[in-house]
C-alpha distance (Angstrom), angle and dihedral (degrees) to the residues before:
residue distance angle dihedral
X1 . . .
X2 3.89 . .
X3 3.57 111.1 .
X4 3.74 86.8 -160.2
X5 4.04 90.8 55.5
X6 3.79 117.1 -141.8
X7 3.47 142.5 -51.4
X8 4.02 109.5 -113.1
X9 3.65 105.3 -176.0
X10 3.79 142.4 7.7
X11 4.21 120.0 -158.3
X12 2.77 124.5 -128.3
X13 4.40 87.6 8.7
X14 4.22 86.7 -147.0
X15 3.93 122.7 55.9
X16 3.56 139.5 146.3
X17 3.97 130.9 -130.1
X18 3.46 113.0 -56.8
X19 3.66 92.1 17.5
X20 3.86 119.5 142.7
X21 4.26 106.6 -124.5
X22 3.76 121.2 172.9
X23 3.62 118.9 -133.2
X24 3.73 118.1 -150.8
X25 3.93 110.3 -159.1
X26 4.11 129.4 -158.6
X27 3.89 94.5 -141.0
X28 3.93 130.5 58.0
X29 4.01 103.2 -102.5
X30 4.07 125.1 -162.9
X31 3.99 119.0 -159.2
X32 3.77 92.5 -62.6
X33 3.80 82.5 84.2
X34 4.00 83.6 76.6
X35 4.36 84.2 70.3
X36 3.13 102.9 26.9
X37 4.47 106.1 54.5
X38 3.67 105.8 92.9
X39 3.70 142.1 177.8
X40 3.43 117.4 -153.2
X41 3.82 110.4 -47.2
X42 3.81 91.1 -26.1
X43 4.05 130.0 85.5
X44 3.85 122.9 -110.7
X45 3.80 112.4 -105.4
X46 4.14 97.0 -149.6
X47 3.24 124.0 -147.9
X48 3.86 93.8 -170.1
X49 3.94 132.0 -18.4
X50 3.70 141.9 -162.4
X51 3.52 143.8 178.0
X52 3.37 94.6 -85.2
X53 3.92 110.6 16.0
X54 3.95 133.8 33.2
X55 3.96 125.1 -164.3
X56 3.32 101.4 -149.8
X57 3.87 136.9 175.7
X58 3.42 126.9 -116.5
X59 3.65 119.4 -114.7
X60 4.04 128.8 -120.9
X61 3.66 94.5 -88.2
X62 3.90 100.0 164.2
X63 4.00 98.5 -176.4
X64 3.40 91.4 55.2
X65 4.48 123.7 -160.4
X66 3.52 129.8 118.4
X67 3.88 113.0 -29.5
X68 3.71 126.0 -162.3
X69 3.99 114.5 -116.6
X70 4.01 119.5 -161.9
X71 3.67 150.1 144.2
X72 4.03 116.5 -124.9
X73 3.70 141.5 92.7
X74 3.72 93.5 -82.8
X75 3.87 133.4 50.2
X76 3.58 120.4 -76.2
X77 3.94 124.3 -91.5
X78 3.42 136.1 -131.0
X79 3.68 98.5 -107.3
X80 3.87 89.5 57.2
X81 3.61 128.2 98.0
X82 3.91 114.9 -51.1
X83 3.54 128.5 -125.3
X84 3.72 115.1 -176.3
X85 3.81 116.0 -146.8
X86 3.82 132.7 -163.8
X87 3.69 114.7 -102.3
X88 4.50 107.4 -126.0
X89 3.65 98.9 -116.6
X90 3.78 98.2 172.6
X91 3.77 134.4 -6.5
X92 4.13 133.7 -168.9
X93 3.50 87.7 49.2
X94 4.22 130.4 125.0
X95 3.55 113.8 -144.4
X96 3.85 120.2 174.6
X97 3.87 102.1 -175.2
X98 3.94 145.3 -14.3
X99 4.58 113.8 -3.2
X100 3.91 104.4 -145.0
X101 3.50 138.2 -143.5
X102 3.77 125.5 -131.4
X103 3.57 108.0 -125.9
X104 3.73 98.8 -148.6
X105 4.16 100.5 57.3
X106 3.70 104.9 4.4
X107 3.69 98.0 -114.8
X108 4.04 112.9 150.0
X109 3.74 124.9 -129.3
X110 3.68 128.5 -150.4
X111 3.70 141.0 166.7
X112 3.62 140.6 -117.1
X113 4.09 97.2 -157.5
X114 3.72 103.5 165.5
X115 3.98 119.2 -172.1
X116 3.49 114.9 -37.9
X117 3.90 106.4 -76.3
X118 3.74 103.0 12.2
X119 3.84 108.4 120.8
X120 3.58 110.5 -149.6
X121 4.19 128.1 -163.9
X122 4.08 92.9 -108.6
X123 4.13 118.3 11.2
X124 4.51 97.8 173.7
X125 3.44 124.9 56.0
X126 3.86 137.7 -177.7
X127 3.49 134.9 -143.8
X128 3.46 114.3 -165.8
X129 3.74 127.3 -150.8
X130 4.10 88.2 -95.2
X131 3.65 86.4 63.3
X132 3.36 101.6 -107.7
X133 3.67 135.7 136.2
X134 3.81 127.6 -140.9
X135 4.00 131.2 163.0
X136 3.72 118.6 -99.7
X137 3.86 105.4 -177.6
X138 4.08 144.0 -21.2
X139 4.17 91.5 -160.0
X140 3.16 102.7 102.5
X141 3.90 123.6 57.3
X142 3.95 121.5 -150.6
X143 4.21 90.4 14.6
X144 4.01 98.0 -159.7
X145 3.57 116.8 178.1
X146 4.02 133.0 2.2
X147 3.74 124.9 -145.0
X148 3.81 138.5 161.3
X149 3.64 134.9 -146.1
X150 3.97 128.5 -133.5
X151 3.94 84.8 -90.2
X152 3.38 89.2 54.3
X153 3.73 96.5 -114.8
X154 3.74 110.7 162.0
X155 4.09 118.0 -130.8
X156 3.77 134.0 -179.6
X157 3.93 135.7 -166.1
X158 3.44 112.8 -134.9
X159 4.40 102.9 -152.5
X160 4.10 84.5 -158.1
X161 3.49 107.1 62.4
X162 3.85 105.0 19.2
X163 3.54 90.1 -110.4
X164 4.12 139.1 139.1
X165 3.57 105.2 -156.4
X166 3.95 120.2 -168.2
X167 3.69 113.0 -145.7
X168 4.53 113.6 -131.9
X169 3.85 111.3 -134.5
X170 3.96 84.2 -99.8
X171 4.12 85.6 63.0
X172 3.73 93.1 -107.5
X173 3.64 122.3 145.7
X174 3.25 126.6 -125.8
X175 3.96 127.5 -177.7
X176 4.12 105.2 -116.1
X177 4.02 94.8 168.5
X178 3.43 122.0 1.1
X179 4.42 129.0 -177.6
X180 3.73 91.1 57.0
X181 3.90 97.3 137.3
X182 3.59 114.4 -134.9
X183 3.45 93.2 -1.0
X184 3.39 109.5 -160.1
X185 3.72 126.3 130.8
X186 3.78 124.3 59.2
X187 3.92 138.2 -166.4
X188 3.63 137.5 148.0
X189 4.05 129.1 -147.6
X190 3.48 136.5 -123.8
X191 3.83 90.2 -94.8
X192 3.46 91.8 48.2
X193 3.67 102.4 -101.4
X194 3.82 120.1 148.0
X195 4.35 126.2 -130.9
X196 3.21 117.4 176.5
X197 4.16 127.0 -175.5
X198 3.66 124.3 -119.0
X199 3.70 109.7 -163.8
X200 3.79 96.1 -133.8
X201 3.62 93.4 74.9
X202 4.23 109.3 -72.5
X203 3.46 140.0 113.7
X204 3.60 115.1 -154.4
X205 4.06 124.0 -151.3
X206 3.73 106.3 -170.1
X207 3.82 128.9 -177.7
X208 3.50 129.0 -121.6
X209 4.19 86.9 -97.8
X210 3.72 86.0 66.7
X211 4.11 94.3 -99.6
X212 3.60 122.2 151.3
X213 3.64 133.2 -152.9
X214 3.49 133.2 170.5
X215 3.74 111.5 -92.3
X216 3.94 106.4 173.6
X217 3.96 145.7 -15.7
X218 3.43 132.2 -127.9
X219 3.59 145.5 158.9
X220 4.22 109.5 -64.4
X221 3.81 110.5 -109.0
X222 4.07 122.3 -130.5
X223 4.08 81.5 -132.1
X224 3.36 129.6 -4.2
X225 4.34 148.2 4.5
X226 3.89 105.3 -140.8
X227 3.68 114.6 -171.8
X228 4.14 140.8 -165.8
X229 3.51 133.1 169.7
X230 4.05 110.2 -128.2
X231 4.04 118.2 -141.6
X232 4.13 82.4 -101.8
X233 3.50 87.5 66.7
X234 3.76 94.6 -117.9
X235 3.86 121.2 131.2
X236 4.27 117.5 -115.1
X237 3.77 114.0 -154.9
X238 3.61 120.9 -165.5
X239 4.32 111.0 -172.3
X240 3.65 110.1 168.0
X241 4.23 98.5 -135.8
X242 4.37 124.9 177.1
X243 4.04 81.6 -81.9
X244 3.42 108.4 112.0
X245 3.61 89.8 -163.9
X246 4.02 98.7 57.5
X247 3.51 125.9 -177.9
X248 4.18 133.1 -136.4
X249 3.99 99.3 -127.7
X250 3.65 128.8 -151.9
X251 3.74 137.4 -143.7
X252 3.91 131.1 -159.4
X253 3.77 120.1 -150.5
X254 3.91 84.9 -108.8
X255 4.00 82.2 60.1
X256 3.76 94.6 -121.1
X257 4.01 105.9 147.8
X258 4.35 127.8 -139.3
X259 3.16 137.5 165.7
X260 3.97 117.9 -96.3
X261 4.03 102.0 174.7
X262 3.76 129.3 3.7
X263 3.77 123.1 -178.2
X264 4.10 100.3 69.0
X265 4.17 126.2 124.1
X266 3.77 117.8 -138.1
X267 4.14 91.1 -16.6
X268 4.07 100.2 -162.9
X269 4.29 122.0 164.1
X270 3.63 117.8 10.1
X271 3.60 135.3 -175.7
X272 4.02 141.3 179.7
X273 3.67 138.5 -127.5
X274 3.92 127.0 -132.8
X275 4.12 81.1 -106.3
X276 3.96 94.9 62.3
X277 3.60 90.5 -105.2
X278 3.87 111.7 146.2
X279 4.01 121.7 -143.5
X280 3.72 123.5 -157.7
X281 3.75 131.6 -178.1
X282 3.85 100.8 -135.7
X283 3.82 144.5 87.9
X284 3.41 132.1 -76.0
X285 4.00 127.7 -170.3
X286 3.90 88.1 -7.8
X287 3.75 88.5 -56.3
X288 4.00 117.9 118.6
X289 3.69 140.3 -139.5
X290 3.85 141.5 35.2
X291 4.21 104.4 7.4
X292 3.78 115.2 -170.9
X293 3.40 127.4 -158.3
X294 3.87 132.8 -158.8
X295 4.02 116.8 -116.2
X296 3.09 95.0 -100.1
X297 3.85 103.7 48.5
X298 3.72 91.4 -121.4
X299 4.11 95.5 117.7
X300 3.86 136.6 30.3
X301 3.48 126.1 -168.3
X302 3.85 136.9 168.7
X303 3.68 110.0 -114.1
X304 3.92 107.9 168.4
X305 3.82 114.5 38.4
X306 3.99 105.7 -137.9
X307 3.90 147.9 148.2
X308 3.83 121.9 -135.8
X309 3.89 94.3 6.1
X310 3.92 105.7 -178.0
X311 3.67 93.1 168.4
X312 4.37 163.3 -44.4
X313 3.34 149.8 -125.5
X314 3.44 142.5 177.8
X315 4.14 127.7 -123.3
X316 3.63 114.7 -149.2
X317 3.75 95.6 -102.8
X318 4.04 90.6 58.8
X319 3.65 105.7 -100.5
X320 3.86 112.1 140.7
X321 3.74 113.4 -130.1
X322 3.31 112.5 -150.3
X323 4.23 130.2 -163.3
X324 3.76 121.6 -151.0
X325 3.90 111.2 179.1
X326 3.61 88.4 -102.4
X327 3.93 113.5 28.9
X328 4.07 136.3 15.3
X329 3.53 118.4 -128.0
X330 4.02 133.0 -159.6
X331 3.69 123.6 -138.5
X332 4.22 128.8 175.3
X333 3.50 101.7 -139.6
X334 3.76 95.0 145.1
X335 3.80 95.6 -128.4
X336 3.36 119.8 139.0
X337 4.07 127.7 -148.4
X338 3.21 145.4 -151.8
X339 3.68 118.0 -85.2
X340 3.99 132.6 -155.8
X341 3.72 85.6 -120.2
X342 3.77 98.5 47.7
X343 4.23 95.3 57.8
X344 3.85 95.0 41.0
């Protein structure tokens, strides 16, 4: 028999390194907790601990899958609790918001932004379904968000020069709307329509000619607009502001703004399931990472523990990417999103 006793519970039960997870345990602990909490074959670095509970961060585990979390003298086994932890993807990279999936072979897309002006050799990257990473393009400087149409046509905001850029099938750019502002997030509708954020304060609709009109206000964000269409057809805006209590904000196709969610800190990329639920890289209580919310904003929980979470998406065979503002990280949750080609 354990001496320790068991662990009971794990929250959130899916992290990635450096994530903060708290470990419930069955049997009053004292400090030895602090050498004796391990995941896998590797020592629990604690953040806090308590007789009965330990928040604990999750070790450098670079392969990634379900690891075994226990208290003993020895490492944990495999029929132990389960933690599952992202799989590293990509690293060196600079991501500001949501990576996206091309519809048409699967193949993710993220973004080397760098600060704002720096012009860098290569700025978008892909990462095929082999796992490996090639460059795409260096034109455009400060790459924001990536979106695709219905056709499948790949676009990118460019937060430098105001500018939405759609990328030819040889990976050239080519202005599509320019003198956006901060042009930062990017979404299109079920009829096709494109909005993109600019982080002074508008919402942009603009027509498949590349015309822009203004489509909504809202407060101006200290970084970024970050935009999703929901399965009710309404837009959600995340814009991280000096509120530490910042809200996810919605948008009806007459453009009339509300508040869906209030209660997250520094809410960046966000994206939905196929069952309404909404998924938002943020904090919530203190506690950092992927936050999802029920559809009808009525609950909020932290389901992927993680620091510096820019952004998500999901691949057609329900792994959740997920974007740090260094690395991109893979995890099988089995949750399915909503794709360009599904809402159109």
């Amino acid at each position: 028999m354990n001496r320790f006793g068991n662990i009971d519970r794990l929250d959130p039960s899916a992290a990635l390194p450096g994530g903060e997870v708290l470990v419930e345990y069955s049997e009053q602990q004292d400090k030895r907790v602090r050498d004796h909490l391990w995941f896998g074959n590797q020592r629990a670095h604690l953040v806090a601990g308590g007789s009965r509970r330990a928040l604990a961060l999750v070790p450098d585990l670079r392969e990634g899958g379900r690891v075994s979390v226990a208290l003993g003298d020895t490492p944990a086994q495999p029929d132990q609790q389960q933690l599952l932890v992202g799989r590293k993807l990509a690293e060196d990279l600079h991501p500001v918001t949501n990576p996206a999936f091309d519809p048409d072979d699967g193949s993710l897309y993220v973004t080397r932004s760098g600060g704002r002006g720096d012009r860098l050799p290569v700025t978008l990257f892909r990462i095929d379904s082999a796992g490996e990473l090639t460059e795409v393009s260096g034109d455009i400087t400060n790459p924001t968000a990536i979106a695709f149409d219905r056709s499948g046509q790949m676009f990118v905001t460019s937060r430098m020069d105001g500018t939405v850029y759609r990328l030819t099938p040889f990976h050239e750019a080519v202005a599509f709307v320019t003198s956006l502002g901060v042009a930062t997030g990017l979404a299109f509708d079920r009829t096709g329509r494109m909005y993109v954020g600019d982080r002074s304060g508008i919402i942009y609709r603009v027509s498949g000619i590349g015309e822009a009109q203004e489509y909504a206000h809202l407060e101006p964000s200290v970084s970024a607009y970050h935009l999703a269409f929901g399965p009710d057809d309404n837009l959600y805006v995340t814009g991280p502001t000096v509120n530490s209590f910042d809200v996810v904000t919605r948008i009806d196709q007459a453009g009339d703004v509300s508040t869906f969610f209030r209660g997250l800190g520094r809410p960046q990329g966000l994206a939905f399931d196929r069952d309404g639920n909404l998924y938002v890289a943020a904090s919530l209580a203190g506690r950092r990472g992927v936050v999802q919310i029920k559809p009808d904003g009525s609950d909020a929980r932290v389901v992927v523990a993680g620091m510096n979470v820019v952004g998500l998406a999901f691949s057609a065979s329900g792994e959740m990417v997920v974007a740090t503002n260094e690395a991109v990280f893979a995890l099988p949750l089995g949750i399915r999103g909503t794709l360009v080609k599904d809402v159109n």
